[in-house]
C-alpha positions in Angstrom: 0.0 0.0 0.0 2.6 2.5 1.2 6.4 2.8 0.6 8.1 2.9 3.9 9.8 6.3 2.6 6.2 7.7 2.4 4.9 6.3 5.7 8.5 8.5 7.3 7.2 11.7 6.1 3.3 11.0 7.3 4.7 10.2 10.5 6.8 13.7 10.6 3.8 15.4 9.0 1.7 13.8 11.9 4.4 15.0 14.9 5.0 18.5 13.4 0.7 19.5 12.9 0.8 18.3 16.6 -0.5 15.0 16.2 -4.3 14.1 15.3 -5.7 17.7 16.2 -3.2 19.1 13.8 -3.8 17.2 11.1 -7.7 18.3 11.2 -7.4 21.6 12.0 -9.6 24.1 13.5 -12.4 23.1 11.6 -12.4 19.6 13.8 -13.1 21.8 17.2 -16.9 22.4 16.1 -18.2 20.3 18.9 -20.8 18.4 17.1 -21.0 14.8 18.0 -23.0 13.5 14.5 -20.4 10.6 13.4 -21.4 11.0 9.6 -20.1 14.4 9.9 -16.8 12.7 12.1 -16.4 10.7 8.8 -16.5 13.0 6.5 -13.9 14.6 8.6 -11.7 11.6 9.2 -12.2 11.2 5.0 -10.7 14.5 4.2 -7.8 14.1 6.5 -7.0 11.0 4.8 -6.6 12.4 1.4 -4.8 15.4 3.1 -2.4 12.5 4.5 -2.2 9.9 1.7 -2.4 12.0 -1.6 -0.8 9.2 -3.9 -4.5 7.1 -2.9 -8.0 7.5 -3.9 -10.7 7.7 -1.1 -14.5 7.0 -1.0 -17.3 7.3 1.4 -20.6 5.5 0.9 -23.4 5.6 3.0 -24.9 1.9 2.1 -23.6 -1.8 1.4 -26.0 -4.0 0.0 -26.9 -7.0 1.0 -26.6 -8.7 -2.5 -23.3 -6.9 -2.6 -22.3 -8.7 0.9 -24.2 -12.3 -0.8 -21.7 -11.6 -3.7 -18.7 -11.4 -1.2 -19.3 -14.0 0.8 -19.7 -16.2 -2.4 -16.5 -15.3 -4.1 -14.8 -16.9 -0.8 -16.6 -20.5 -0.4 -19.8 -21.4 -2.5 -21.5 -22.3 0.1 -21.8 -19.1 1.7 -24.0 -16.1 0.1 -27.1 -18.3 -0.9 -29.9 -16.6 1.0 -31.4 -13.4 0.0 -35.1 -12.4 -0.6 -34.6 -8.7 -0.5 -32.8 -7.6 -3.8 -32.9 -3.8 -2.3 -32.0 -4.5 1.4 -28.7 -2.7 2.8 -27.1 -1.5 5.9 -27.0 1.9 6.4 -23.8 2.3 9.5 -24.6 6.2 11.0 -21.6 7.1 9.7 -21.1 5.4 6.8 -18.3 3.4 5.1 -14.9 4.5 3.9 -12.9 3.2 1.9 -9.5 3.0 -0.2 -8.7 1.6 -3.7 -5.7 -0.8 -3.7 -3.3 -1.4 -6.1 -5.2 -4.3 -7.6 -8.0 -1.5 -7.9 -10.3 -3.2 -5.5 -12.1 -0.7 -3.0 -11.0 -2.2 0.6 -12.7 -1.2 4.0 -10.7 1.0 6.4 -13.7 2.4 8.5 -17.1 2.3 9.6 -18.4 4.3 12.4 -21.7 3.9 13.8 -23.7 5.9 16.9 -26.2 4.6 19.6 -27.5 7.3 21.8 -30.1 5.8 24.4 -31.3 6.9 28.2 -31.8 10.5 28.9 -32.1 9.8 32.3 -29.0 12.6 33.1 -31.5 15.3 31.0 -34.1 14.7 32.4 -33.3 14.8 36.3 -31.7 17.9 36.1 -34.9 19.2 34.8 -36.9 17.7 37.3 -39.0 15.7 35.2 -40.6 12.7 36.2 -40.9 9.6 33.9 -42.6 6.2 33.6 -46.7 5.7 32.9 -47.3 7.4 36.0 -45.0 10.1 35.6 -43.7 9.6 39.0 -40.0 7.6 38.5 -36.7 9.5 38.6 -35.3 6.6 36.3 -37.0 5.0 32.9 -35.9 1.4 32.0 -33.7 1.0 29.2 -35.1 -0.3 25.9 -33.7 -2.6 23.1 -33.0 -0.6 21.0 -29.3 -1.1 21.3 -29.3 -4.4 20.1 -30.0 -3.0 16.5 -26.5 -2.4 15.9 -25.8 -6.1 15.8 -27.2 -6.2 12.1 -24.9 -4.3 11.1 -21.5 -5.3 12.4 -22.4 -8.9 11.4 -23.1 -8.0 7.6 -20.0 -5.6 7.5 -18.3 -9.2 9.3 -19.5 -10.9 6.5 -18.6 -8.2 3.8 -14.7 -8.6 5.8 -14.5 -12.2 6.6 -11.1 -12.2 4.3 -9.6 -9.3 5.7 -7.2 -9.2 8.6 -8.8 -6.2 10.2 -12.3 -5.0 11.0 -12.7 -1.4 11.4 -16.0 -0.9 12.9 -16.3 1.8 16.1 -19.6 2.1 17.8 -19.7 5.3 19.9 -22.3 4.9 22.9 -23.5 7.6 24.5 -26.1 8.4 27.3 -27.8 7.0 31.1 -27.7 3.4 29.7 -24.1 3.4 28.7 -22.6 4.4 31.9 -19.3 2.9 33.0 -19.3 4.2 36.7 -21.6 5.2 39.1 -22.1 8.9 39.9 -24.9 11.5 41.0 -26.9 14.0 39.0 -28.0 16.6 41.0 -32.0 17.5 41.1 -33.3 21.4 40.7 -34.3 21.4 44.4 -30.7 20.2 45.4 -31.3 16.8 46.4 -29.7 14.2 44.1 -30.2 10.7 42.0 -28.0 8.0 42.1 -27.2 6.2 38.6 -25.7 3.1 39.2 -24.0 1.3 35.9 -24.2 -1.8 37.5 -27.9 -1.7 37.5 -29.6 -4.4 35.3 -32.5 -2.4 34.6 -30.5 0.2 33.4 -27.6 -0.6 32.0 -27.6 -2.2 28.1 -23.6 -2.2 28.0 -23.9 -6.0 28.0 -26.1 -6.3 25.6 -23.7 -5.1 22.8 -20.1 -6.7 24.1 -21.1 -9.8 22.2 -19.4 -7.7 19.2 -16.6 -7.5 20.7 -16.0 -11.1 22.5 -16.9 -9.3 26.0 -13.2 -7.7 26.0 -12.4 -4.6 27.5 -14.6 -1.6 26.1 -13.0 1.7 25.1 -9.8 -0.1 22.9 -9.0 -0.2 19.2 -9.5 -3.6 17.8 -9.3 -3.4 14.5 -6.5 -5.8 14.1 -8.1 -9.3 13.6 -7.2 -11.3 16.7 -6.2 -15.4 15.9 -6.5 -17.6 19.1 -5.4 -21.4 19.0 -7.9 -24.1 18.3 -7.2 -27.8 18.7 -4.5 -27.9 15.7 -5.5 -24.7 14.4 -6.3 -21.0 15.0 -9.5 -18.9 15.1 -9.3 -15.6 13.7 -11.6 -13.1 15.6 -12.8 -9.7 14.2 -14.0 -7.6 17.1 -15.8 -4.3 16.9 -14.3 -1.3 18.6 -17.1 -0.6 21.2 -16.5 2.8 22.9 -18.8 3.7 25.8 -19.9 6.3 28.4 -22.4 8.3 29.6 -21.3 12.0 28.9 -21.6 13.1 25.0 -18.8 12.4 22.6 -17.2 15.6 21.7 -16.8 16.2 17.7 -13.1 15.5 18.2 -12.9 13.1 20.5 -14.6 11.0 17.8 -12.5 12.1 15.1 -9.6 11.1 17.1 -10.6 7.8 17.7 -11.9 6.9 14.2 -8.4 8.2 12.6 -6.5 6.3 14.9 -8.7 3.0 13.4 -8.7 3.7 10.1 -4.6 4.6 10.0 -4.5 0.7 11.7 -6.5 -0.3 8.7 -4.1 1.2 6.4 -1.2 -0.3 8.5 -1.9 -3.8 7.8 -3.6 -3.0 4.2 0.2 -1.3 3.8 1.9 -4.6 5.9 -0.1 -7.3 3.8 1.3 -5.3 0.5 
């Protein structure tokens, strides 16, 4: 992918713009958390870094496109579809860079879950629940959506050695510690992340073979099997209660797309 002469001077360029926030600059501090708009950031700063490659962001994979895929690696695989027009849709879309052999390779896909506005609404004193009388609501399913999607993107990657799908999770059900949130008459609610009722962390970790959240896994994983190995392609689940900030986003989703380059660049 890239000569080791041009991966000297990114580096440089990288150190001397001050790292990640240089590289972006000032238009990255806008502190607005949409991850399609983070792509379209992390897409430009690509092209700014690697000008001898050819970029592309897409907002939808088909699922006859990911049939077609899984095909062209075992004939067995790819048989089922009954939807000619179904796709995934990832929030923030998929980038992605032309190779040598001019085939368009996968080197990010960032998606957002937002759920449990139970910070919001205690502050404001409001009351939830069918009676209007709970300081907490339950948490929903609706995390459990995002599943769909990193298993067809999983399927669309099964021959690659890296899988570069971030999931930001943000609000009251994705809290990693407890804490207080103060009430407008000065008393307080305790929101405990350990609370089943609450918390839907555990309900997404699956994607990531219950390792530690928060971590950059976009480097395919191989464990030992009997007389073989496994190889595992995790998503990068990153988690907390407090809203992502435009750039901490950007950040995160460079550093995982320059690892998908890395190997792209390793495996020639």
């Amino acid at each position: 992918m890239m000569s080791k002469g041009q991966t000297s001077r990114l580096t440089a360029q990288h150190v001397s713009s001050g790292g990640v926030v240089g590289i972006f600059g000032e238009g990255a501090q806008v502190h607005d958390k949409a991850v399609g708009r983070a792509s379209l950031k992390v897409l430009e700063a690509l092209k700014l870094a690697h000008p001898l490659y050819q970029f592309r962001i897409r907002a939808a994979i088909k699922k006859q496109e990911i049939n077609e895929k899984l095909k062209s690696i075992d004939e067995r695989l790819g048989e089922t579809l009954y939807l000619k027009d179904s796709e995934i849709r990832p929030d923030g879309g998929v980038i992605e860079v032309l190779d040598k052999e001019k085939k368009w390779r996968v080197i990010l896909v960032g998606e957002a879950k937002f759920q449990g506005k139970d910070v919001e609404n205690i502050k404001a004193g409001i009351l939830v629940g069918k009676k209007k009388d709970q300081q907490l609501m339950a948490a929903g399913n609706a995390i459990e959506r995002v599943f769909k999607n990193i298993s067809e993107v999983r399927n669309y990657m099964l021959d690659e050695y890296h899988f570069p799908y971030v999931v930001f999770l943000q609000g009251s059900n994705f809290a990693i510690e407890t804490f207080q949130v103060f009430k407008p008459d000065g008393t307080f609610v305790t929101i405990r992340h350990d609370l089943g009722s609450l918390n839907r962390i555990d309900r997404v970790t699956a994607a990531n073979y219950c390792m530690k959240i928060n971590n950059n896994y976009c480097k395919n994983i191989f464990i030992a099997h009997s007389k073989s190995s496994i190889m595992l392609q995790a998503a990068s689940i990153y988690a907390r209660c407090d809203p992502w900030e435009a750039e901490e986003m950007q950040e995160i989703m460079w550093e995982v797309a320059s690892t998908s380059m890395g190997i792209l660049n390793q495996l020639g």
